[in-house]
KELO-388460 format. One line per field, with one value per residue (C-alpha): residue in three letters; x, y, z. Coordinates in Angstrom, 3 decimals, always signed. Layout:
gudo = [ALA	...]
X = [X	...]
Y = [Y	...]
Z = [Z	...]
***
This chain:
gudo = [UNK	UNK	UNK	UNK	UNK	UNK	UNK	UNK	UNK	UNK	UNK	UNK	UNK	UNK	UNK	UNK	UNK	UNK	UNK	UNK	UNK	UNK	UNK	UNK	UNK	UNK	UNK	UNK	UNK	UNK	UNK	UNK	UNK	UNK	UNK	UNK	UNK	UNK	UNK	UNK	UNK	UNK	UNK	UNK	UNK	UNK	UNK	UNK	UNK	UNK	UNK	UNK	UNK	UNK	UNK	UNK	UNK	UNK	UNK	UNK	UNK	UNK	UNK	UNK	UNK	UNK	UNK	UNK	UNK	UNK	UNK	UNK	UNK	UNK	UNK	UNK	UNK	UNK	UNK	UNK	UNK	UNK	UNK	UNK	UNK	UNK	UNK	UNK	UNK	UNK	UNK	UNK	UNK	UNK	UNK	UNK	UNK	UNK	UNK	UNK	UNK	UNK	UNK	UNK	UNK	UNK	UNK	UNK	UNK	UNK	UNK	UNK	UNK	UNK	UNK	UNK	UNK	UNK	UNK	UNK	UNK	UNK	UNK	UNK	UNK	UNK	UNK	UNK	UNK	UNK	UNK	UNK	UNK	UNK	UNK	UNK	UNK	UNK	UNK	UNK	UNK	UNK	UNK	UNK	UNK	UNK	UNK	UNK	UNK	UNK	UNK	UNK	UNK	UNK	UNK	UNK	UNK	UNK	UNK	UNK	UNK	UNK	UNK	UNK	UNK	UNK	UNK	UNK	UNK	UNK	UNK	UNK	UNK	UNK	UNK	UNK	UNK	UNK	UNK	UNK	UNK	UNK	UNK	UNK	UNK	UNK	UNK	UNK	UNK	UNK	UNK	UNK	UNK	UNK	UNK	UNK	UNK	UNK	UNK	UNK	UNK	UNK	UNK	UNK	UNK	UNK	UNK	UNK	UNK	UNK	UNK	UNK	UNK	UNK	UNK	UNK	UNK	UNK	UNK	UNK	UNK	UNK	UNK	UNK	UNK	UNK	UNK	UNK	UNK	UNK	UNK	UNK	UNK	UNK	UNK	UNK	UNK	UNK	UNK	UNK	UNK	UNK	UNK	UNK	UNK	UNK	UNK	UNK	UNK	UNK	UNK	UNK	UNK	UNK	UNK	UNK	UNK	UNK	UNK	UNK	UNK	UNK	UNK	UNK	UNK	UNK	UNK	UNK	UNK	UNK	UNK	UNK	UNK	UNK	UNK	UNK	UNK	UNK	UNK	UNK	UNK	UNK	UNK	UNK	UNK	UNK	UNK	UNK	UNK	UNK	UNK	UNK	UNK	UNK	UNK	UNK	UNK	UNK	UNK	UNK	UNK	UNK	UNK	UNK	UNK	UNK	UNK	UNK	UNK	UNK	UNK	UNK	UNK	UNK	UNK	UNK	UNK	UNK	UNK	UNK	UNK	UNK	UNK	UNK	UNK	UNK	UNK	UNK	UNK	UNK	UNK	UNK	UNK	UNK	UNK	UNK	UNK	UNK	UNK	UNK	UNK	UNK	UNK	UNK	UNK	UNK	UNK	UNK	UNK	UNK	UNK	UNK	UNK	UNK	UNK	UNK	UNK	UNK	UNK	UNK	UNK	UNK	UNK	UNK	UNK	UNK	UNK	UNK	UNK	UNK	UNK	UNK	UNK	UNK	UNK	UNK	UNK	UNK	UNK	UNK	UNK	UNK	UNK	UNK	UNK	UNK	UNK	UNK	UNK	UNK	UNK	UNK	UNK	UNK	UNK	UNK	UNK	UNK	UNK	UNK	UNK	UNK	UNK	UNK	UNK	UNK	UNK	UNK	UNK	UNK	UNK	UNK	UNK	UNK	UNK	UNK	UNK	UNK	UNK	UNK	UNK	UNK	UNK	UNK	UNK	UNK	UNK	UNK	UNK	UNK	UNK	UNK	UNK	UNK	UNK	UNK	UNK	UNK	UNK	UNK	UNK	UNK	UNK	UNK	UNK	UNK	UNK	UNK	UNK	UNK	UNK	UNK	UNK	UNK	UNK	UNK	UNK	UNK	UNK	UNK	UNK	UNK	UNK	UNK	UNK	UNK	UNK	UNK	UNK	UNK	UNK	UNK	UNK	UNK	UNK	UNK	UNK	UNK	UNK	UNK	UNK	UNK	UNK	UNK	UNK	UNK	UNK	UNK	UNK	UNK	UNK	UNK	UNK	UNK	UNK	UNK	UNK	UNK	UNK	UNK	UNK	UNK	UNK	UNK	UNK	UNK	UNK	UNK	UNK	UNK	UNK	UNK	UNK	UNK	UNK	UNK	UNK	UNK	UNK	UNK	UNK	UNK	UNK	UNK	UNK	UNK	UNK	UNK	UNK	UNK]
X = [+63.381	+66.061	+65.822	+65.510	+62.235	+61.039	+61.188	+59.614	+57.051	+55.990	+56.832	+54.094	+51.851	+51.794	+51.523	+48.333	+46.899	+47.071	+45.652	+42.720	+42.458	+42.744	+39.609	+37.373	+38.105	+37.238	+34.085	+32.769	+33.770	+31.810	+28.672	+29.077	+28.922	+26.656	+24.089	+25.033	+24.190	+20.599	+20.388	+20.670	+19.582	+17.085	+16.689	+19.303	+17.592	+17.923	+21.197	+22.386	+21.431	+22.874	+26.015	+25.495	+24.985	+23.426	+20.132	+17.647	+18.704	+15.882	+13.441	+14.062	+11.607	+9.023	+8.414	+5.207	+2.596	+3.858	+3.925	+6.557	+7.187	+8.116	+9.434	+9.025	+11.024	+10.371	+10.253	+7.093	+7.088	+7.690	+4.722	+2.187	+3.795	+2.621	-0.973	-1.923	-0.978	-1.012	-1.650	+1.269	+2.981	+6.017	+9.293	+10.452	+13.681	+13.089	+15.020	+12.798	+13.611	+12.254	+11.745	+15.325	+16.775	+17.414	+18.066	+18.701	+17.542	+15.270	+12.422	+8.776	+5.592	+1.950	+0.957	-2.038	-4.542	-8.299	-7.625	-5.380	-7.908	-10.636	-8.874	-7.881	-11.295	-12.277	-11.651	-9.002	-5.446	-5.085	-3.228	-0.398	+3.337	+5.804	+9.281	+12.427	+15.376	+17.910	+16.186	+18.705	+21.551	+22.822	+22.984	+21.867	+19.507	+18.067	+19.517	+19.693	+15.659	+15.900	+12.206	+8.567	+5.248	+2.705	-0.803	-3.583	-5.967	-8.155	-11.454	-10.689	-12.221	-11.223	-7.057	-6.528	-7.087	-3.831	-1.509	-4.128	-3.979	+0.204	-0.126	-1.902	-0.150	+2.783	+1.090	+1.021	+4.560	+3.976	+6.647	+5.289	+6.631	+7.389	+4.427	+4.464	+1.717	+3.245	+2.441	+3.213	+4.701	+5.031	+7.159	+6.981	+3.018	+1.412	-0.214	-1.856	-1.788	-0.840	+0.458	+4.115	+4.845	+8.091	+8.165	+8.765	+12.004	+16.084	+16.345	+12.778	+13.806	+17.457	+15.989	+13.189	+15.048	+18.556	+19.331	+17.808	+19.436	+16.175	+13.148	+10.226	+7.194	+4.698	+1.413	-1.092	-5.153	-5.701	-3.274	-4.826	-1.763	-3.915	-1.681	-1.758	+0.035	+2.494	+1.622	+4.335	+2.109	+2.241	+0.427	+3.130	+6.106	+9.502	+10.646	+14.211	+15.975	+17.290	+15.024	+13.580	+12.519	+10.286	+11.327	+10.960	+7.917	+6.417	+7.463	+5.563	+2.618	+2.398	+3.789	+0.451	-1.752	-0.984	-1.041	-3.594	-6.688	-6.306	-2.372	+0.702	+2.252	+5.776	+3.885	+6.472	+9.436	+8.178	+6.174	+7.094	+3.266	+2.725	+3.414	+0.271	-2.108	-1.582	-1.814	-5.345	-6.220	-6.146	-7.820	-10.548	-10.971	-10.209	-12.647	-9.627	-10.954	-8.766	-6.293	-6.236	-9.175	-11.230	-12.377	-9.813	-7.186	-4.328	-2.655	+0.753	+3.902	+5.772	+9.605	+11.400	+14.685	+16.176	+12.900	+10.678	+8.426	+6.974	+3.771	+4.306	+0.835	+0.591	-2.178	-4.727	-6.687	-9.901	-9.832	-11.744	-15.043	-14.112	-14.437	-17.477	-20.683	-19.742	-22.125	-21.059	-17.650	-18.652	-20.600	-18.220	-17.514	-14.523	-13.576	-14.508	-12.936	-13.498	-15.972	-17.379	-15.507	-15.390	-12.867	-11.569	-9.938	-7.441	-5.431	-3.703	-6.404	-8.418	-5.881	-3.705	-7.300	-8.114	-5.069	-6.471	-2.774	-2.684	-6.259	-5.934	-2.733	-5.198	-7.783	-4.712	-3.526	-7.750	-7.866	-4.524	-6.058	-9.360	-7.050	-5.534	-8.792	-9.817	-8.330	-9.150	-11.624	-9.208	-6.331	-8.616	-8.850	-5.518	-4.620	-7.598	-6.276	-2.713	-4.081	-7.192	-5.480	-3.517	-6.520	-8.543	-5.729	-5.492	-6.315	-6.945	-8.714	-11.602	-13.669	-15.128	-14.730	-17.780	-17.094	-14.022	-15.328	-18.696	-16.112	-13.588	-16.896	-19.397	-23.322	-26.345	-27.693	-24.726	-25.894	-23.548	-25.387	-25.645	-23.697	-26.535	-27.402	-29.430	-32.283	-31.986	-34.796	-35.496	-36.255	-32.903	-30.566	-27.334	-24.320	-23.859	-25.438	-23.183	-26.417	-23.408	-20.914	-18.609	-19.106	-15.960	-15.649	-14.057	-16.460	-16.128	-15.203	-18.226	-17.233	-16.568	-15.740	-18.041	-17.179	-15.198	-16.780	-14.909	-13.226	-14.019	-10.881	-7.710	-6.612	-6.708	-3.376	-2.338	-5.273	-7.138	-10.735	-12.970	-14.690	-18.115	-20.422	-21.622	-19.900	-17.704	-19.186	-17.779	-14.473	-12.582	-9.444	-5.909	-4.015	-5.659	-8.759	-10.628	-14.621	-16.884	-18.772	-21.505	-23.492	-22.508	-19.155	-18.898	-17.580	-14.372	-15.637	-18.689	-17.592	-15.168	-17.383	-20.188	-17.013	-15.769	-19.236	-19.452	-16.035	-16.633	-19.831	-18.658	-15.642	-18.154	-20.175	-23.155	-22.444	-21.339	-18.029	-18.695	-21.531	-20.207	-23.150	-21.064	-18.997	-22.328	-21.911	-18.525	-19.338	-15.855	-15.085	-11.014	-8.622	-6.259	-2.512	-2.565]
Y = [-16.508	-16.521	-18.395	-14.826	-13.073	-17.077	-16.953	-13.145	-14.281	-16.940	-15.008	-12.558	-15.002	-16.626	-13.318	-12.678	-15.594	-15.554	-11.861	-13.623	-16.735	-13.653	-12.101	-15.193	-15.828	-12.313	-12.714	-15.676	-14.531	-11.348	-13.247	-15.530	-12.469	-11.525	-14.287	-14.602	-10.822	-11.771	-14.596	-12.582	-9.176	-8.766	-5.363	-2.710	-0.514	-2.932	-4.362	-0.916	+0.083	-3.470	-1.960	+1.066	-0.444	+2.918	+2.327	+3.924	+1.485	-0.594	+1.934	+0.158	-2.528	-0.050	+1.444	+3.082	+1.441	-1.958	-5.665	-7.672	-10.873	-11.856	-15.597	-17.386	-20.822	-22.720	-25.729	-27.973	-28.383	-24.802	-23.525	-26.226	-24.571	-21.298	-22.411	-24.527	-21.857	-18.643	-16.538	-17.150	-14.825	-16.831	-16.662	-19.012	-19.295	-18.878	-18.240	-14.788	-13.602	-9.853	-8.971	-11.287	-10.695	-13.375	-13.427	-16.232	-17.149	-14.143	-14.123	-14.510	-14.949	-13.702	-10.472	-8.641	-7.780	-8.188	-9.230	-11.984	-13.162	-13.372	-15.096	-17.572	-18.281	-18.130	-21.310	-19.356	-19.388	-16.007	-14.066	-11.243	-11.795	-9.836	-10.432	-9.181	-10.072	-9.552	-11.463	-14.623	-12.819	-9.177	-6.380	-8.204	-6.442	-6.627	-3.522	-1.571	-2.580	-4.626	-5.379	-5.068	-6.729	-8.316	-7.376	-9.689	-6.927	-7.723	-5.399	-3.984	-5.263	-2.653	-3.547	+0.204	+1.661	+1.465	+2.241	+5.333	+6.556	+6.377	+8.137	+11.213	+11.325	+11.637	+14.500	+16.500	+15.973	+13.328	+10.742	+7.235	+4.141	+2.458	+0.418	-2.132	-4.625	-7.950	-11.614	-13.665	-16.912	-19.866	-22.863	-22.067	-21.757	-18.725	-17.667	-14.353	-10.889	-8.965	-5.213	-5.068	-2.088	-0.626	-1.716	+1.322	+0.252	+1.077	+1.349	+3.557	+6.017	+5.862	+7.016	+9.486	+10.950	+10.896	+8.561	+6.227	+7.094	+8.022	+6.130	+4.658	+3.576	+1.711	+3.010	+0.144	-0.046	+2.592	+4.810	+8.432	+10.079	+10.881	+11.923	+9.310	+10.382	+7.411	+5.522	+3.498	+3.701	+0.106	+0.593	+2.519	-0.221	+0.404	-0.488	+1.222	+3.058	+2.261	+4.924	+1.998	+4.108	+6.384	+9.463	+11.442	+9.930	+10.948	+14.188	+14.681	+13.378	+15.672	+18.966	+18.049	+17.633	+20.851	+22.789	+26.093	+25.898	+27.874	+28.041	+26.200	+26.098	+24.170	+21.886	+23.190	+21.797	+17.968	+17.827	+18.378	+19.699	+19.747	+15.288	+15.716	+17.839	+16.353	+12.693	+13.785	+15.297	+12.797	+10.255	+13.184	+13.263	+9.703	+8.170	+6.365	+5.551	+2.414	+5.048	+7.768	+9.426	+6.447	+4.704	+2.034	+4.892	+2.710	+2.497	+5.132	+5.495	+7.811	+8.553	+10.927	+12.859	+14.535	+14.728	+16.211	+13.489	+12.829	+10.905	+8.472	+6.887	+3.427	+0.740	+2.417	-0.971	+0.234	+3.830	+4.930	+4.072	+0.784	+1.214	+1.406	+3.197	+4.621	+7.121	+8.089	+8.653	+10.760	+13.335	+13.600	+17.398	+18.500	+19.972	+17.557	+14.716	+11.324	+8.766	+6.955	+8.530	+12.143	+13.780	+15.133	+11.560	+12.419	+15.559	+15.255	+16.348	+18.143	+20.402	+20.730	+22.248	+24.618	+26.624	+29.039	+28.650	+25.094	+24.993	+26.827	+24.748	+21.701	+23.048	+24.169	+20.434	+19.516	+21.667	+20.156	+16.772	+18.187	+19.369	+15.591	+14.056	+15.873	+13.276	+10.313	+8.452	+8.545	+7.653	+4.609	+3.621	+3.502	+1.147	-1.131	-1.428	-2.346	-4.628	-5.998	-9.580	-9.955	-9.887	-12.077	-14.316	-14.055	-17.844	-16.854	-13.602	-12.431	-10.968	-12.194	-9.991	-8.339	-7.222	-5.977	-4.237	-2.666	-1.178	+0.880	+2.332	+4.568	+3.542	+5.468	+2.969	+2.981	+3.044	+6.004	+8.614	+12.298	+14.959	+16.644	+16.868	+14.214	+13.907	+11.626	+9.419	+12.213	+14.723	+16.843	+17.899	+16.377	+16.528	+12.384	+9.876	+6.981	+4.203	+1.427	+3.279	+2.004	+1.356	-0.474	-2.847	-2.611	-1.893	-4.287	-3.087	-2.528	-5.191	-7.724	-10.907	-13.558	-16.227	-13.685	-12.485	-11.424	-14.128	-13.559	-15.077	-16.299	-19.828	-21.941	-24.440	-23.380	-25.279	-24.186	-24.299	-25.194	-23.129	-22.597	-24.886	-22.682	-19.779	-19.181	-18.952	-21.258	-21.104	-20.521	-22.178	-22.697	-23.876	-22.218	-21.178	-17.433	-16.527	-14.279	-11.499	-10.715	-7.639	-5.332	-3.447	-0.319	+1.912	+4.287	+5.858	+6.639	+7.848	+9.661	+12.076	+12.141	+13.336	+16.017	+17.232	+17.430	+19.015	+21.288	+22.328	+22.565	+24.578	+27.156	+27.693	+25.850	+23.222	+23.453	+21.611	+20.969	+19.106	+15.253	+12.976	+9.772	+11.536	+11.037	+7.221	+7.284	+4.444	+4.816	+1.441	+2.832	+2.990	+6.098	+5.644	+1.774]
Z = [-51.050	-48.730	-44.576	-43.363	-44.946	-44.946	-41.069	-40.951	-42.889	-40.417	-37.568	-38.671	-39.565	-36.089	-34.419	-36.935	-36.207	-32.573	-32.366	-34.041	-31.880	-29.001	-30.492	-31.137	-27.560	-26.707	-28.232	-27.165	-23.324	-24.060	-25.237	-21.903	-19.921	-21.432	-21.382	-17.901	-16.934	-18.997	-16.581	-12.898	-14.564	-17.279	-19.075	-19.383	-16.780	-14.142	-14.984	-15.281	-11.908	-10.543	-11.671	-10.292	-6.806	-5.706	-2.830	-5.647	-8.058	-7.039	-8.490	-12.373	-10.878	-10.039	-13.198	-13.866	-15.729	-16.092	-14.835	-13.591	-12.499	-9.010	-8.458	-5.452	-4.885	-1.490	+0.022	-0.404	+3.792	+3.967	+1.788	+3.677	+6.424	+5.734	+4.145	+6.913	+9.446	+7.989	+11.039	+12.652	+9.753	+10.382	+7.764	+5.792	+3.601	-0.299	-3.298	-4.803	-8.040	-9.031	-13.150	-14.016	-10.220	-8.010	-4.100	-2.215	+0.816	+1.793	+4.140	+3.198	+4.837	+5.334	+6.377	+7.332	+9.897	+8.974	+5.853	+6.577	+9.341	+6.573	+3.929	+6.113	+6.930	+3.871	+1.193	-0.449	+0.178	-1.979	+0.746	+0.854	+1.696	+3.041	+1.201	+3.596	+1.720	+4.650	+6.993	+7.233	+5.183	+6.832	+4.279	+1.664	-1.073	-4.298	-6.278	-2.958	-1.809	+1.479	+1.649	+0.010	+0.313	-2.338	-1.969	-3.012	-4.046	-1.449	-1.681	-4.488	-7.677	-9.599	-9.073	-8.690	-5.858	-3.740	-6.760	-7.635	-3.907	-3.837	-7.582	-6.008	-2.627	-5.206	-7.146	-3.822	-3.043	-0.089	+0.699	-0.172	-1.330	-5.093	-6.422	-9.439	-10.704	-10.729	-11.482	-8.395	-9.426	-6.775	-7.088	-11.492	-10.830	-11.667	-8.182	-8.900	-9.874	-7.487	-6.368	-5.071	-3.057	-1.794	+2.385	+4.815	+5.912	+5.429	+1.789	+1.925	+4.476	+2.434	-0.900	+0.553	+3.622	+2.621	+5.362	+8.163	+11.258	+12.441	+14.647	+12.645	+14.236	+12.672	+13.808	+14.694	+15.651	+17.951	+17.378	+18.006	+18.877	+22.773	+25.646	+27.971	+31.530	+31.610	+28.774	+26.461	+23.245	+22.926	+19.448	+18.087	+17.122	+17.036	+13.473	+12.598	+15.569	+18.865	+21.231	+23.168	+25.702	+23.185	+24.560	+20.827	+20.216	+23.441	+23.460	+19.684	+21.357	+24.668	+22.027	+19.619	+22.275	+24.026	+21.040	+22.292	+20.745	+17.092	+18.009	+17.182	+20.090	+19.734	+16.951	+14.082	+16.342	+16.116	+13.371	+9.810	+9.785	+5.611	+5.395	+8.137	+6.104	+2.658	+4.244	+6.265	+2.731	+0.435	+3.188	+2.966	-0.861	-1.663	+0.996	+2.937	+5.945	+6.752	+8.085	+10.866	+9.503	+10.441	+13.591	+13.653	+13.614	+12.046	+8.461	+8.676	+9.692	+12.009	+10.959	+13.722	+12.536	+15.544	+17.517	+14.067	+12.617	+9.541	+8.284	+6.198	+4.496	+4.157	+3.115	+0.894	-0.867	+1.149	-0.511	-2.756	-0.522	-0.119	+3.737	+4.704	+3.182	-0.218	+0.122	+3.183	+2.148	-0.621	+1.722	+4.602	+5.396	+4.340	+7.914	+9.582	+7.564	+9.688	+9.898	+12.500	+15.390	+17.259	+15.536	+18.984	+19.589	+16.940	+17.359	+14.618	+12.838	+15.814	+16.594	+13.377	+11.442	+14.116	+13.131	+10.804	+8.829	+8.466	+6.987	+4.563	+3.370	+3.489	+1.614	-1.155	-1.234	-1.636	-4.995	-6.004	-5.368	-7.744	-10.540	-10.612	-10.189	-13.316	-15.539	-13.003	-15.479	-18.428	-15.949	-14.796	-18.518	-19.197	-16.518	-16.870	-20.678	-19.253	-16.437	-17.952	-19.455	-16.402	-14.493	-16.627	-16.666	-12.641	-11.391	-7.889	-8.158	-5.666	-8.217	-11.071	-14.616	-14.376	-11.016	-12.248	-15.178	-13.080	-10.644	-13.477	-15.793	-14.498	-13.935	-13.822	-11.793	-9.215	-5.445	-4.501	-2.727	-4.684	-3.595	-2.108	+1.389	+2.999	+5.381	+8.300	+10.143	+12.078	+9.359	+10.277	+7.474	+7.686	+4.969	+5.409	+7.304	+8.305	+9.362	+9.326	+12.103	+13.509	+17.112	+18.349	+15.916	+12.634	+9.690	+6.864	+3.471	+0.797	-2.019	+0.463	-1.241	-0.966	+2.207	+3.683	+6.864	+9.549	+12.148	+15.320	+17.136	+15.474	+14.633	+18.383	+18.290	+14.882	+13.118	+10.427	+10.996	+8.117	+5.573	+6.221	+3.919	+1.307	+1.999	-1.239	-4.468	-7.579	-7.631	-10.655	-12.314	-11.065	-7.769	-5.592	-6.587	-6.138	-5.280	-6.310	-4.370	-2.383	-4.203	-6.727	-6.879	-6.243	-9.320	-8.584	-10.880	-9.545	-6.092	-7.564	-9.917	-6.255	-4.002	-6.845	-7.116	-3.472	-1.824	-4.849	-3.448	-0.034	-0.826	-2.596	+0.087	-0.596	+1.316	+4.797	+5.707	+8.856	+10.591	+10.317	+12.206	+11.841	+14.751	+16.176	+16.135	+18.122	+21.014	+22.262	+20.938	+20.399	+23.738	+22.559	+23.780	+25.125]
***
C-alpha cells in the first residue's frame, strides 16, 4: 500500500470518527436539555405552551378534571409571619412552583373576607392565599398567568361547588376564570387540597377580552349599583385601569338606574346586558346568594371597555345553598331571585327584569341551566371518584369523610324543604320562607365548620386571640390540623333535584314566580353607593 491511499485512509478515518464523537456529544446535550426542560416544565402540554410564550398558554395548568400540584417555598419568619397575623393579608416573597413550573420570588398571602376572619379565629390555620407572581418582579408570569388564588374549600364539604358553578356559567357562555383542584404543598409539606382558580386580573381580561386596556372594579359588600348624587362608590375598587376619577363607572350607574320602568333606556350603551342576565341566572338556579343576588350584595366584577361593562362572576364556594337556609334557596321565585333583601335595592336586577325583552332571555339561559343540570348527579360522581383520595388524604380538611360523602349522594332523610309551597306562622301561602334573614348582618353559611363562628372585630395590634376552649372538634392528622362540623351537611344533591323540581314548576305555571317574603326581612342593614 503506497504513503498516499495510507494517508486517505486515515484521513477518513479521523473525519469518521469525529462525526461520531460530534453525535455522542449531540446526544448527551439533547438528553441535558432535556432533563432540564423536565425540571422547570413537566408534561408536553405545558412545556409546549412555555415555548409558545402566548398569554393562554397558562390554560395547560387548568385542565379539566384533574389535580395538580402547587409548591410553595418561604421563609420560616415569613410563614410565622403570615400565621400569626393573617389578617393583615400582607405579601411575602416565595419561590411557587405550578404542576413542574417554578417562579421566583412571587407574592403570596391570605385572602378573604368572612372566611378569613373565621378561620383565624378558629384553631385552624387552613386558610386561602392569593399568589401574584409579578408582585416584586414587573412582567413576570407563569406561562402568560400573572396571578391566581387557592381556596381552602371553606363551606363546602362536598369540594365541588365553586368548580361546578364556573362549569355551568361556562355552559351558558359567561366569561369566568380557569379552575384546577390542586394539592397545596408548603415548605415540601403537604398543606391541603385545595381549588386554584384563575385571578381576575391582566392575563384574565387578556385571554377573555382580547385585551386589558380597560377599567376593572372589584365589586365589594354593598355594592348595589344605587345612584348616589355625589357618591365615589368607595365599594367598587379600582383594580386594572387608570380612570381614578370613575367617570365610566358612574355614568353605568346613573344610565341603569334611570332606565324607564319596562324600558331600556340607554342601558344597551353601558352594559353588555346578556354577562348580567346569565350571571343573575345561575345565582337564581344554583342558590348563590354570596353574590349580588343576596343581602351582602358583593362577589363580581365590573370590566368597562370604552364606557360598556361587563359582569364578571366571582366567588361561588357558598352556592349550591350553602348560604343561608337550603330550603329557602330552593323555593325562591324565579322573578324575584334574591334573598333576604328588597329586590328594589339592586337595579341590576330590578330594572334589567322589568324589560319584558330581557326576561325572557333570562328565563332562556334558566332552561339552558335545567338541560345541564340534567346530568348534575352523574357529573357529581365523576368528580367525587377523581377527588375522593385527595380528599381523604387532605391533612387539614374542615370536614370529616362522612360529611363529605353525605353532601355528594342524595338522602331521603335530607332537611331540604320540597318544592312545594309553604305555609308561614301566619297561615298565608308563601313560595319560601326565609325565618333566618338577613337583617344587616351577614348570614352564616349552612355547613358551617365546627369552631368557626363569626368574629366580631378583627385582630387588635396584630395578635391572635385564642381559640375558644372547646370550640373545634378533634382534630385530625398533619401540620396543621382540620375540624369537624356542627350538624349534618347539606347534600348538592339534594338541593339540586328540590330547585329543578321547583323552577320547573314555576316556569309551568303552577307555581307563581313572584311573591319572595325574604324581601320581607330587608332591615336595611346594606348602605347602597358608600
Amino acid at each position: 500500500m503506497n504513503n498516499g491511499r495510507v494517508k486517505k485512509t486515515i484521513a477518513v478515518a479521523l473525519v469518521c470518527a469525529l462525526l461520531t464523537v460530534a453525535s455522542i456529544a449531540g446526544y448527551i446535550a439533547n438528553a441535558a436539555g432535556s432533563l432540564n426542560s423536565e425540571t422547570s416544565v413537566e408534561g408536553s402540554k405545558a412545556a409546549d405552551n412555555a415555548a409558545k410564550g402566548s398569554s393562554a398558554g397558562y390554560e395547560a395548568i387548568f385542565e379539566r378534571d384533574s389535580v395538580i400540584d402547587i409548591k410553595v417555598e418561604i421563609a420560616e419568619e415569613d410563614w410565622k409571619s403570615i400565621l400569626d397575623d393573617p389578617l393583615a393579608e400582607e405579601y411575602k416573597s416565595a419561590n411557587v412552583t405550578v404542576d413542574g413550573v417554578t417562579v421566583e420570588n412571587a407574592g403570596f398571602r391570605t385572602k378573604g373576607n368572612l372566611t378569613l376572619r373565621s378561620v383565624a379565629n378558629s384553631e385552624s390555620d387552613r386558610y386561602s392565599f392569593r399568589i401574584k407572581l409579578d408582585k416584586y418582579v414587573d412582567g413576570q408570569t407563569l406561562l402568560g398567568l400573572d396571578e391566581f388564588v387557592v381556596n381552602n374549600m371553606y363551606s363546602d364539604p362536598s369540594y365541588l361547588r365553586e368548580y361546578l358553578s364556573y362549569e355551568a356559567l361556562r355552559e351558558i357562555g359567561a366569561e369566568v376564570p380557569e379552575a384546577v383542584f390542586a394539592n397545596i404543598y408548603i415548605n415540601d409539606e403537604l398543606y391541603g387540597f385545595y381549588l386554584c382558580v384563575e385571578a381576575v386580573d391582566d392575563s384574565f381580561l387578556e385571554s377573555s377580552f382580547g385585551n386589558n386596556n380597560g377599567n376593572l372594579y372589584k365589586q365589594e359588600q354593598g355594592s348595589t349599583l344605587q345612584y348616589v348624587e355625589g357618591s365615589n362608590y368607595d365599594k367598587s375598587e379600582l383594580k386594572v385601569g387608570d380612570d381614578e376619577s370613575k367617570t365610566d363607572l358612574k355614568d353605568f350607574i346613573r344610565i341603569l338606574n334611570e332606565m324607564p320602568e319596562g324600558g331600556k333606556g340607554g342601558i344597551e350603551g353601558v352594559l353588555d346586558v346578556d354577562s348580567a342576565l346569565k350571571y343573575i341566572a345561575v345565582n337564581t338556579v344554583l342558590g348563590n346568594y354570596d353574590s349580588y343576588n343576596g343581602n351582602m350584595a358583593q362577589n363580581y366584577y365590573l370590566y368597562g371597555q370604552d364606557g360598556k361593562f361587563t359582569v364578571i362572576p366571582w366567588d361561588y364556594n357558598m352556592s349550591l345553598a350553602g348560604y343561608g337556609g337550603g330550603g329557602d334557596a330552593a323555593t325562591i321565585p324565579v322573578d324575584e331571585p334574591v334573598m333576604g333583601v328588597n329586590m328594589e335595592k339592586l337595579p341590576l336586577i330590578d330594572n334589567l327584569l322589568a324589560v319584558d325583552e330581557y326576561k325572557e332571555k333570562y328565563h332562556e339561559y334558566i332552561k339552558e341551566l335545567l338541560s345541564y343540570l340534567e346530568g348534575f348527579e352523574n357529573r357529581v360522581a365523576e368528580l367525587s371518584n377523581i377527588i375522593r383520595p385527595y380528599v381523604e388524604a387532605d391533612p387539614s380538611k374542615f370536614y370529616t369523610m362522612e360529611q363529605f360523602e353525605a353532601s355528594i349522594k342524595y338522602s331521603e332523610t335530607n332537611t331540604a324543604i320540597n318544592a312545594e309551597t309553604k305555609t308561614d306562622a301566619s297561615g298565608n301561602n308563601s313560595e319560601s320562607i326565609n325565618n333566618n334573614a338577613a337583617n344587616g348582618q351577614q348570614q352564616m353559611p349552612q355547613d358551617m365548620p365546627q369552631g368557626m363562628q363569626p368574629p366580631q372585630d378583627r385582630f387588635e395590634g396584630g395578635n391572635r386571640p385564642e381559640p375558644q376552649a372547646g370550640g373545634a372538634g378533634d382534630m385530625k392528622g398533619g401540620p396543621k390540623g382540620g375540624m369537624g362540623m356542627m350538624g349534618n351537611s347539606t347534600s348538592i344533591i339534594n338541593f339540586i333535584r328540590d330547585r329543578v323540581e321547583n323552577i320547573t314548576k314555576q316556569l309551568n305555571g303552577e307555581l307563581p314566580t313572584t311573591g319572595n317574603t325574604t324581601m320581607n326581612n330587608d332591615r336595611g342593614g346594606m348602605r347602597p353607593g358608600k
